[in-house]
C-alpha positions in Angstrom: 0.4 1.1 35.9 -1.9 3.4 34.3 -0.3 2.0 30.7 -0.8 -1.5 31.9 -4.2 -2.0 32.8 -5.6 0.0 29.2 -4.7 -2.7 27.2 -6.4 -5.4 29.6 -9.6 -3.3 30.0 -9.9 -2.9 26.1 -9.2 -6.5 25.1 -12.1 -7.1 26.9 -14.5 -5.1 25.8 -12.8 -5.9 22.2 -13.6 -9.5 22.4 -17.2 -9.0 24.1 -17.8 -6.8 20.9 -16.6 -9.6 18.7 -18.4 -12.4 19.8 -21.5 -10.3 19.4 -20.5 -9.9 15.7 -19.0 -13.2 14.9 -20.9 -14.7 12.0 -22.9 -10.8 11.4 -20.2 -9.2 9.4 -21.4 -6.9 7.1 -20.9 -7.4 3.2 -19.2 -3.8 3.1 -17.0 -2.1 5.4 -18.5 1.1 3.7 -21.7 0.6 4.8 -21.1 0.8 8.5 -22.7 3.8 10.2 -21.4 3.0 13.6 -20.5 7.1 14.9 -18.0 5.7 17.2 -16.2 3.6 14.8 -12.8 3.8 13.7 -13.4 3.5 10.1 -10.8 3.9 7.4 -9.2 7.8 7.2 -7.7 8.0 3.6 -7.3 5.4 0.9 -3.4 5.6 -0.3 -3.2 4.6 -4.2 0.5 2.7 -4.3 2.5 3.4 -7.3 4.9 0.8 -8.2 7.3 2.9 -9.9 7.5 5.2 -7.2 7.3 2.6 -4.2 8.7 -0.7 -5.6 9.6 -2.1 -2.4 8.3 -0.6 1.4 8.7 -1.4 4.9 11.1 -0.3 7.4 12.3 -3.1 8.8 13.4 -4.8 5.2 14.3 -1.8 2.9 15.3 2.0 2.8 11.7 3.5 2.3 8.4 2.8 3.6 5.0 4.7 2.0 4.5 8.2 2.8 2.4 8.1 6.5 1.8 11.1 8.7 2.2 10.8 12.0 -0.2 8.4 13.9 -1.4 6.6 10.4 -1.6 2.8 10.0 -1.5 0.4 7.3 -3.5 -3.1 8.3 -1.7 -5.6 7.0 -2.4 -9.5 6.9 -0.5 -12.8 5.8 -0.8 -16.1 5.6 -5.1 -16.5 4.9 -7.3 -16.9 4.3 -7.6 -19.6 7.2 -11.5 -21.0 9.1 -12.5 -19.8 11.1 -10.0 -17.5 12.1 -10.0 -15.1 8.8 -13.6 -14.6 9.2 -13.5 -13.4 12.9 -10.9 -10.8 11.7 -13.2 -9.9 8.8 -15.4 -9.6 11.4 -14.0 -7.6 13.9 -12.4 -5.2 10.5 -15.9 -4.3 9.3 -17.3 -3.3 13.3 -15.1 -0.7 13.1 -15.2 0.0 9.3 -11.7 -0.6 9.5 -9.8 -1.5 6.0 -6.9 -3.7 5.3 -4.8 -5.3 2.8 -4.5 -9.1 2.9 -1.7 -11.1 1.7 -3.3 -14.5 0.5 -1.8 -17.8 0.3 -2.5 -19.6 -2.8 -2.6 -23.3 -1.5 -5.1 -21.6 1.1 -7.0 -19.6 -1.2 -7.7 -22.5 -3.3 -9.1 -24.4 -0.1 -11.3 -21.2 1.2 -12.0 -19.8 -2.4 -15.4 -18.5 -0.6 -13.2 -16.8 2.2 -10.9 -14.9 -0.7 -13.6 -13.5 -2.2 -15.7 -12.1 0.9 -12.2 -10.6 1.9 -12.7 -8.5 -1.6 -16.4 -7.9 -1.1 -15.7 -6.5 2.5 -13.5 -3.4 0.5 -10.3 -4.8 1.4 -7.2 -5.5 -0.9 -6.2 -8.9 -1.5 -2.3 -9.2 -2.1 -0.3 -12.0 -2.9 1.9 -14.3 -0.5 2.9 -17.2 -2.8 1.8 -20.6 -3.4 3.3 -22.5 -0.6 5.2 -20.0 2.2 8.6 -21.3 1.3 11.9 -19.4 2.3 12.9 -18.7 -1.5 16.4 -18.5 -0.8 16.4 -22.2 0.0 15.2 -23.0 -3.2 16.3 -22.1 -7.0 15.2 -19.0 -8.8 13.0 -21.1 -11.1 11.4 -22.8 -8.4 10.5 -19.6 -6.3 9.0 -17.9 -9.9 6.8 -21.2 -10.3 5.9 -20.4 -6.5 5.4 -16.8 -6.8 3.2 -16.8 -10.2 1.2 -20.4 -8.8 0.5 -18.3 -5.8 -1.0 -15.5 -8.1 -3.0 -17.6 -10.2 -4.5 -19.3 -7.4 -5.8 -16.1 -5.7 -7.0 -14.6 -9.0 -9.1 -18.4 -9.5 -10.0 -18.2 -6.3 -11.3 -14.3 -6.7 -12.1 -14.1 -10.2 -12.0 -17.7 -11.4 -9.2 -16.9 -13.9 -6.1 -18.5 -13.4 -3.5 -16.0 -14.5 -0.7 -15.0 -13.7 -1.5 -11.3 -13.9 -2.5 -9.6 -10.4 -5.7 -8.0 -9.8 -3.6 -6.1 -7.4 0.3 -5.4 -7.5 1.1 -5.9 -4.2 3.4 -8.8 -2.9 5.1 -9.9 0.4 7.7 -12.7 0.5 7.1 -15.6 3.0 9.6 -14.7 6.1 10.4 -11.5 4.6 12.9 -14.1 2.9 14.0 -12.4 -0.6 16.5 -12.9 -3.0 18.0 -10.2 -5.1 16.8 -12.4 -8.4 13.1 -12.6 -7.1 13.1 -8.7 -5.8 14.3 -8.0 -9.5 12.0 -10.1 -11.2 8.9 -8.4 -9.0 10.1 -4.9 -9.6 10.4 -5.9 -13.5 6.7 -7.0 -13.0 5.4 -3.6 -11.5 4.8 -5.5 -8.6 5.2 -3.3 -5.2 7.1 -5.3 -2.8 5.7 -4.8 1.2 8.1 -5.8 4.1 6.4 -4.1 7.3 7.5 -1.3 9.8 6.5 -3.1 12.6 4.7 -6.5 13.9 3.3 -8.3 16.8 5.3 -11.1 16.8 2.4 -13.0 16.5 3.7 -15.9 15.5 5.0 -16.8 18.7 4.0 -18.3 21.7 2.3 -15.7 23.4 -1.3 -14.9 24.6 -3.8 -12.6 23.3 -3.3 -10.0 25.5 0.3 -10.4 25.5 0.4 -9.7 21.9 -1.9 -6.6 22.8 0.6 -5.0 25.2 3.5 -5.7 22.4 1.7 -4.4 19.3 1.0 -1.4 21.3 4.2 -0.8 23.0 6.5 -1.1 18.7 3.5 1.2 17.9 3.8 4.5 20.6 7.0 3.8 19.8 7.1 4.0 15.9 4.0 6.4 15.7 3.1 5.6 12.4 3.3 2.5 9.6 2.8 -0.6 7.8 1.9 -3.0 10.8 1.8 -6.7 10.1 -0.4 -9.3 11.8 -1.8 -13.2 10.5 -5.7 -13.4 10.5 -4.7 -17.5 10.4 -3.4 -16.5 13.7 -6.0 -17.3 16.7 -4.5 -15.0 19.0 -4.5 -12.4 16.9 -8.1 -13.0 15.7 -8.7 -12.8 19.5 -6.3 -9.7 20.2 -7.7 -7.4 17.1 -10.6 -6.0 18.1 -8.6 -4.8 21.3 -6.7 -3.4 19.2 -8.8 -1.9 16.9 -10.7 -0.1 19.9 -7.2 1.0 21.4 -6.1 2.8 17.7 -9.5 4.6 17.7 -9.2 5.8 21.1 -5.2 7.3 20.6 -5.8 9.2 17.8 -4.8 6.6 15.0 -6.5 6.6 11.6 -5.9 3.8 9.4 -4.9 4.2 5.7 -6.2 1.8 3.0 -3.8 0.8 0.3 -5.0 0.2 -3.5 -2.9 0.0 -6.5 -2.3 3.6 -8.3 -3.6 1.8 -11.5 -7.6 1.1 -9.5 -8.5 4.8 -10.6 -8.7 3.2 -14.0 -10.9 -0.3 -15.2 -8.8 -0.4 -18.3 -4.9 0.5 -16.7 -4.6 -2.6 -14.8 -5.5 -4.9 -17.9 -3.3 -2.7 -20.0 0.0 -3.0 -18.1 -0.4 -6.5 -16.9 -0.3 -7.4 -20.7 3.1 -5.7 -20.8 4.4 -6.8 -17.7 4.3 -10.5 -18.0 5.0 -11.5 -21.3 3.5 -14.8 -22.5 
């Protein structure tokens, strides 16, 4: 019963600490200087060559975590207001995550896709338009994939390329084809599926999604966990959960690309990567 009632008591006090931040979030996750804070352990620098596709639950590998290490994942933003309370609850604990942006969206909350950068955390790609790309043609899915791309990078850098800022890409649905998986690996483009989720899209409460999340994660001990910040329950549910990693002895692991350590590298092997 014990188990039970934990994950009650600290939605709670997650969501009381929330609405106390909502609309405060600071402009830098590194500046917090909460002492209790969870803040962000390690920063993990994802090689594409080495790690071209990760995530238990779609492929044979996932990124090298130690026990009780977490990846923050997010698809399917930037979304009002729901984004921002996640952003919000992210930076009271100094917590760092990698989002995986829409393009149609990012072009409607340009704003939103850049404070998700100037908060220290990675923006990834999600596509244009969240389709299943096996239902469609190769061609089509490319055009969906690089639209996508271009219309974070306007949104972020107001470029519209087709090169990523950032390397990293997760197919709508975890829905794949072998064509699109080549073309991305081609790309030096890391493919993320997740090692676990909280079925948050479902119809579930808050809390309920709590409970679950936590239940997949004693179980698993470690990974790449996926959530949606355009998700109101789990805008709702994260600073729960947050609190609950904090207070188990989880430390959270941000990703970047293994080219960041360099201004010029990312420039340099774009140019090569996606020929013109």
């Amino acid at each position: 019963m014990t188990e039970l009632r934990l994950p009650r008591l600290a939605f709670r006090i997650g969501c009381a600490g929330l609405a106390l931040l909502a609309g405060t979030a600071m402009s830098d996750a590194s500046s917090c200087n909460r002492r209790d804070a969870l803040g962000t352990a390690r920063v993990l620098a994802v090689d594409a060559a080495l790690f071209p596709r990760v995530g238990l639950k779609n492929f044979p590998e996932t990124l090298p975590l130690a026990d009780h290490e977490v990846v923050l994942t997010f698809d399917d933003g930037p979304r009002s207001p729901n984004t921002d309370k996640v952003l919000a609850a992210l930076a009271q604990e100094c917590a760092r995550a990698t989002f995986f942006l829409v393009g149609r969206s990012s072009a409607e909350f340009p704003e939103l896709v850049r404070r998700v950068a100037a908060q220290g955390h990675t923006v990834a790609y999600h596509s244009w338009s969240h389709p299943k790309m096996s239902k469609i043609s190769f061609e089509q899915a490319k055009e969906d994939i690089e639209r996508g791309i271009a219309a974070v990078e306007m949104a972020l850098n107001g470029v519209s390329t087709k090169m990523p800022s950032t390397p990293f890409f997760r197919f709508p649905y975890f829905d794949a084809t072998p064509a699109t998986l080549d073309l991305l690996q081609a790309r030096g483009i890391v493919v993320f599926g997740a090692d676990l989720w909280a079925s948050d899209w479902e119809n579930i409460t808050p809390e309920q999604e709590l409970t679950i999340l936590i239940e997949r994660l004693e179980a698993a001990r470690k990974g790449i966990i996926l959530l949606h910040d355009a998700q109101t329950r789990t805008a709702a549910m994260l600073p729960a959960f947050l609190r609950y990693l904090h207070q188990n002895g989880y430390r959270i692991v941000h990703l970047v690309p293994a080219a960041a350590k360099s201004a010029e590298a990312p420039l340099t092997s774009w140019h090569h990567a996606f020929p013109q």
